[in-house]
N, C-alpha and C positions, 0 to 999 in steps of 0.2 A: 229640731235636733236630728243629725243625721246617726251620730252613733249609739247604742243599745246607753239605757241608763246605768248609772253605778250602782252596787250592790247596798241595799240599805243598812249602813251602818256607821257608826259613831262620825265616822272619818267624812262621810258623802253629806250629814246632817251639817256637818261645820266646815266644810268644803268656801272656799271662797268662790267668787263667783268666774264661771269656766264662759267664756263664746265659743259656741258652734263654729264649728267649722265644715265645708262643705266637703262632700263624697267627690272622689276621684271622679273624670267623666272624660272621656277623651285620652289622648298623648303626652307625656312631657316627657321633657329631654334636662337632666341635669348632671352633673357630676355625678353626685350619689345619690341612691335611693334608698332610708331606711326604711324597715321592717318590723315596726312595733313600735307602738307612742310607752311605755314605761320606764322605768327609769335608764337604762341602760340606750336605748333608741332614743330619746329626748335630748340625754347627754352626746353620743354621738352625732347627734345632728348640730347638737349647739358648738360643738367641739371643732368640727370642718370646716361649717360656717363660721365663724372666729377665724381659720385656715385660708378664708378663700375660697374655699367650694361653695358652689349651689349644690341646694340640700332639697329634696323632696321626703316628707315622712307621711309612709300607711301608718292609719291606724285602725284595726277591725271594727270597733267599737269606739269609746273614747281614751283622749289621753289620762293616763292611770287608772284604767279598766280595771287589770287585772293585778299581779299581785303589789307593784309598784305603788297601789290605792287602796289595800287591805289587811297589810304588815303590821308585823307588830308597832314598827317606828325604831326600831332601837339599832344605834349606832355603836357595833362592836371591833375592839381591835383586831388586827391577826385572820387568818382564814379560819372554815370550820372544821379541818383538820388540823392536828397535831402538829406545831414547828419541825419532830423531829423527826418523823414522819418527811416531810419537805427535806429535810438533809440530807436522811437516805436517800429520796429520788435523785437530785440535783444536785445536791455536792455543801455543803459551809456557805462557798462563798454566793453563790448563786442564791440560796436557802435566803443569806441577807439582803441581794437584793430584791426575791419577792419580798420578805420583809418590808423593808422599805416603802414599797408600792405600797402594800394596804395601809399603813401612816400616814402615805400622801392621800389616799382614797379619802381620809376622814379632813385634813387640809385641804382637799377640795371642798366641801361639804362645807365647811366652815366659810370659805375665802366663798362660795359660788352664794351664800346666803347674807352676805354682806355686799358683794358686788352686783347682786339683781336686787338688794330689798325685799326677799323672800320671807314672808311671815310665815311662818311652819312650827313656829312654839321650840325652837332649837335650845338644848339643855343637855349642858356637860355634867357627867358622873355616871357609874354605873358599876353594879356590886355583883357579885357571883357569890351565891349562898350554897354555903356547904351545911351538910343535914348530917353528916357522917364523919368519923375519924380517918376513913380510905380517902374523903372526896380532900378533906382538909391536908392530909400527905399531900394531893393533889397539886392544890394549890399551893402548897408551898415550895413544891418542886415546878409549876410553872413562874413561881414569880422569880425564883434563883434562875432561871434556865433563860425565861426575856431580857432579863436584867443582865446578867454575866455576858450572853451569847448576843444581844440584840441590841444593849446598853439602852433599855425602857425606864424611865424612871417616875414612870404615872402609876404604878400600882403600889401596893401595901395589902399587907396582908392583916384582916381581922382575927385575931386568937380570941376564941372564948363568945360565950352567949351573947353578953357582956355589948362586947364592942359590937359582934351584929348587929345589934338592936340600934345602933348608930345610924343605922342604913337603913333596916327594916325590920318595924316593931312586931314581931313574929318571934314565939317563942318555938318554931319550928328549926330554926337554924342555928349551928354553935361556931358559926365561925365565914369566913370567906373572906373575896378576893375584891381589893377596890381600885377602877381601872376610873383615874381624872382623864384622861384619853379617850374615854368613848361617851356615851351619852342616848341622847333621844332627840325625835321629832314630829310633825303631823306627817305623815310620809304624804297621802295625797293634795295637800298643798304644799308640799316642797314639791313635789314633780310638776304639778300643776303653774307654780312657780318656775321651775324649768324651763317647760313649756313654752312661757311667756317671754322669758329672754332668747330661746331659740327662735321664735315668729321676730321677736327684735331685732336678729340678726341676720335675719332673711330665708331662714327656714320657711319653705311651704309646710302647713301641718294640715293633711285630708283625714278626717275621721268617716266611719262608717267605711271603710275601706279597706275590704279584708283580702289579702294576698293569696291567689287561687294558685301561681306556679311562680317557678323563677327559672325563662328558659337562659342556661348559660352561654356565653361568648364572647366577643371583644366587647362588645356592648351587653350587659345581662338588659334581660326584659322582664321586666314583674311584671306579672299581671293581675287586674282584679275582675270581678263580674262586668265593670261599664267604663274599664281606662286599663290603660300600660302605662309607664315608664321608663323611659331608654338610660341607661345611664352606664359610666366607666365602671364605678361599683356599687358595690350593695351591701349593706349592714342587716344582719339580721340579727336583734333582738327581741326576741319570742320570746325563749325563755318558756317557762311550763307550759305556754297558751304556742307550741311551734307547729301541732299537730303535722299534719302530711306533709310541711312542706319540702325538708329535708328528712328522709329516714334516717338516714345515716347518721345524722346529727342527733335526731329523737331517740337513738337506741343506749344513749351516753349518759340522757338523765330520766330522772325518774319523778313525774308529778308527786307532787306530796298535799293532801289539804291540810290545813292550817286552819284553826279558830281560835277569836277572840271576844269577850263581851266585856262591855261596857256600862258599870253602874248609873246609876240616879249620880244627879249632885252630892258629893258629900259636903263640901262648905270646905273653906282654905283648911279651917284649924283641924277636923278630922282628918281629912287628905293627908294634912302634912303631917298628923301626928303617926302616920301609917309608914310613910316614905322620909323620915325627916328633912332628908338630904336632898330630897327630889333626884336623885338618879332612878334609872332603870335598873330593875331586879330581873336574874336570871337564878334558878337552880342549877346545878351541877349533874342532872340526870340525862341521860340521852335521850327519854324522853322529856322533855322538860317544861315547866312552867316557868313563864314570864309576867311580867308585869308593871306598869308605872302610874305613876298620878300625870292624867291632863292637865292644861291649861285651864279648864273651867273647873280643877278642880272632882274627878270623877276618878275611878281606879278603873285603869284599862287592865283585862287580865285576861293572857291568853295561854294555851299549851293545847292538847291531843294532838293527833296525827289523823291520817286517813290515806289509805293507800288504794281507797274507792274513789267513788264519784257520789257516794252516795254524803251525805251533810250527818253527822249525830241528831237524832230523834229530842227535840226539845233541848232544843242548842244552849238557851238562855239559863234554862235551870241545869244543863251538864255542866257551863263554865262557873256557876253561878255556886255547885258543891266543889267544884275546885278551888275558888276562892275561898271557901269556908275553912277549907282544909289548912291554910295559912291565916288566914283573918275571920276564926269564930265570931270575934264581935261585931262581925258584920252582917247577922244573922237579920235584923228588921232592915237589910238595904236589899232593893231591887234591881235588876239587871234591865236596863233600858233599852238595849242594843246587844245582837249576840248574830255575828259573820263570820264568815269564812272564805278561803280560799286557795291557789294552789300554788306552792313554791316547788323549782325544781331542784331536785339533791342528785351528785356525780354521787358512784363507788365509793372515791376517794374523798368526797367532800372538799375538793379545789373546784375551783371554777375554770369552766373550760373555755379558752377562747383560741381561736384560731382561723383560718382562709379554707376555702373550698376554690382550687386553683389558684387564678392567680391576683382574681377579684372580687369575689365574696368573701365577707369577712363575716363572722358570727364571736358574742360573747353571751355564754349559758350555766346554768348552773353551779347557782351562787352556794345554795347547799345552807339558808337560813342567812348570810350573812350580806343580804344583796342590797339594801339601803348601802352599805358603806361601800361596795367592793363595786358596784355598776359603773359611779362615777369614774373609777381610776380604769376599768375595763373599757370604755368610750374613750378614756384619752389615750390608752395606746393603741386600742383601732384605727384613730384616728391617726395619731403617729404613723400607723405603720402603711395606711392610704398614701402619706403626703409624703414616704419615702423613708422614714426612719424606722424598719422592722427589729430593732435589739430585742425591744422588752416583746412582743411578740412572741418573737421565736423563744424566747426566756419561758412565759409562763406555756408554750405550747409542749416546752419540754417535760411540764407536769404530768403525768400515768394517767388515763380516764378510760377504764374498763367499762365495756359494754357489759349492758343489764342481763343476769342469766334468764332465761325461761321464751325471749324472745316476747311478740306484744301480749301474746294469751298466757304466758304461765309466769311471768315476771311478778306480776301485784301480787298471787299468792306464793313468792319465792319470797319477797321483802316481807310479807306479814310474819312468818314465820320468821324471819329473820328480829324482828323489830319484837316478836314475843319473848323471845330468845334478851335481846337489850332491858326487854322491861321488866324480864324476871332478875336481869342481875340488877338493876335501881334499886330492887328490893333489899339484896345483901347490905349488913353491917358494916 
């Protein structure tokens, strides 16, 4: 195995099976060279190649290392910002066509798991639980505002205990939002699946190959510890794992860690009598809990934050009292499995894609929303390599305020800021 192992959890346990691929060693010369085996770097490789191009992809470690192979899975419509929000910056009409893109992100998703034979346990549905009368105005003024403004006709709105419980049998929630447009998946076998049809299509994929510089020019040179690569251009998706290679880039988002654990078996009929509907569950909190039933039947449940590096102290029994807090009767079930890891969040919570001159291209900070929005950010990277920059310069026109405090005082600027968030979750 050239690249570090996967982090042990739910996802790397039922992983299908991955081959090695060999560490960079030496020169190549390609079209493009991507920068990150996750979903976002997978997809644009497969995306080119489809194109035309010869494709080279680093990958530090393995493909779906890092957060691409430790997500929650869940396939959400819309960005992790506000639509109206996007109107201000950009204007109505523009506002619909980001729109648009991330509808097609989850159409990709769909079409690329039928068209590779991707088993990833792919499952449509997915409910937004409101605990609160504020969060419930919420949602009812988001499902009038998609529907009117965007013409969506996958949501419905649950009034009352009642029908939540349709969704999910929790007497924590009295209402919320139900989106047949989004859904779930095993994230690191879809990528891993990926993967597999980009090596198809002629993609080289080098693991254990971590990207040490990228010197710019008519040809950029990536470099690593024991190879280079020459190529026209260069994708970088990093993504929370970008560390030094661009500052400039790094200073736009901000790692976030994420955990999730993973029960014992419950057996179909408990499972499902938790989830009925088998969609993915989200609260309505900014900080918030998720959660879905597996394929074998387990309740995956995830939420806290982390604006360290450091992991929560007894991971399994912290995810393991958050579960309880929606699913008391789950009090004799055991947590089998309890990870983490780190997704990157913009200011604005768009996702920021864009060029560094006139041939590096970078898409980052998906901001929680990156299973859906990667895919659709590789195809207009790619787009915009093979000559077609619209959508490009479209979503570049999106705002992405660098992080205040610079790299030493930003983590305790967002902690304070994220106390500030978690006290008002509390309000009525």
């Amino acid at each position: 195995m050239t690249g570090q192992p996967h982090a042990p959890s739910y996802y790397a346990a039922t992983a299908h099976p991955q081959p090695d691929c060999q560490a960079l060693k030496g020169r190549r010369e390609a079209d493009v060279c991507v920068v990150g085996g996750g979903f976002t770097g997978v997809q644009a490789a497969l995306e080119l190649a489809e194109r035309g191009f010869s494709v080279v992809l680093l990958e530090a470690r393995r493909i779906g290392w890092g957060a691409s192979g430790r997500n929650g899975g869940q396939i959400c419509s819309g960005l992790s910002a506000d639509m109206s929000k996007v109107e201000k910056w950009v204007g109505l009409d523009d506002a619909r066509k980001i729109f648009a893109a991330t509808e097609e992100a989850k159409a990709i998703i769909r079409e690329r798991v039928i068209k590779h034979a991707i088993d990833c346990d792919l499952a449509w549905g997915y409910f937004h639980a409101a605990e609160r009368a504020r969060e419930m105005a919420e949602v009812e003024a988001w499902h009038d505002h998609w529907r009117e403004t965007y013409g969506v006709t996958t949501l419905s709105v649950a009034r009352g205990a009642a029908e939540a419980r349709r969704h999910v049998a929790s007497d924590r929630y009295i209402g919320g939002l139900f989106d047949a447009g989004a859904g779930h998946l095993h994230p690191l076998n879809y990528c891993l699946g990926l993967a597999r049809a980009a090596a198809l299509a002629g993609v080289e994929i080098l693991e254990g190959s971590a990207v040490t510089a990228v010197a710019p020019g008519v040809r950029p040179l990536v470099k690593t510890a024991e190879g280079e690569v020459s190529a026209a251009f260069v994708v970088l998706g990093c993504n929370a794992y970008l560390e030094g290679l661009e500052p400039a880039l790094r200073a736009k988002i901000m790692p976030v860690g994420t955990y999730i654990g993973a029960t014992e078996v419950l057996g179909e009929n408990r499972a499902g009598a938790l989830i009925p509907g088998n969609a993915a569950i989200a609260d309505l909190k900014f900080v918030l809990d998720y959660f879905r039933r597996s394929a074998d039947h387990r309740l995956l449940f995830g939420g806290r934050v982390s604006y360290t590096t450091r992991e929560p102290a007894d991971l399994k029994a912290a995810m393991r009292a958050s579960m309880l807090r929606v699913f008391p009767e789950l009090g004799d079930v055991a947590m089998d499995y309890a990870w983490g890891g780190f997704v990157a969040i913009t200011m604005e919570r768009t996702p920021h894609l864009g060029r560094i001159g006139s041939n590096i291209y970078f898409a980052q900070g998906y901001s929680g929303s990156g299973v859906t929005l990667c895919g659709m950010a590789a195809r207009i990277l790619a787009e915009a390599i093979a000559g077609q920059a619209a959508r490009l310069d479209l979503f570049s026109r999106l705002p992405h305020t660098t992080f205040p405090g610079g790299p030493l005082l930003r983590t305790p600027t967002l902690a304070l800021a994220m106390l500030w968030y978690r006290l008002r979750d509390l309000l009525p």
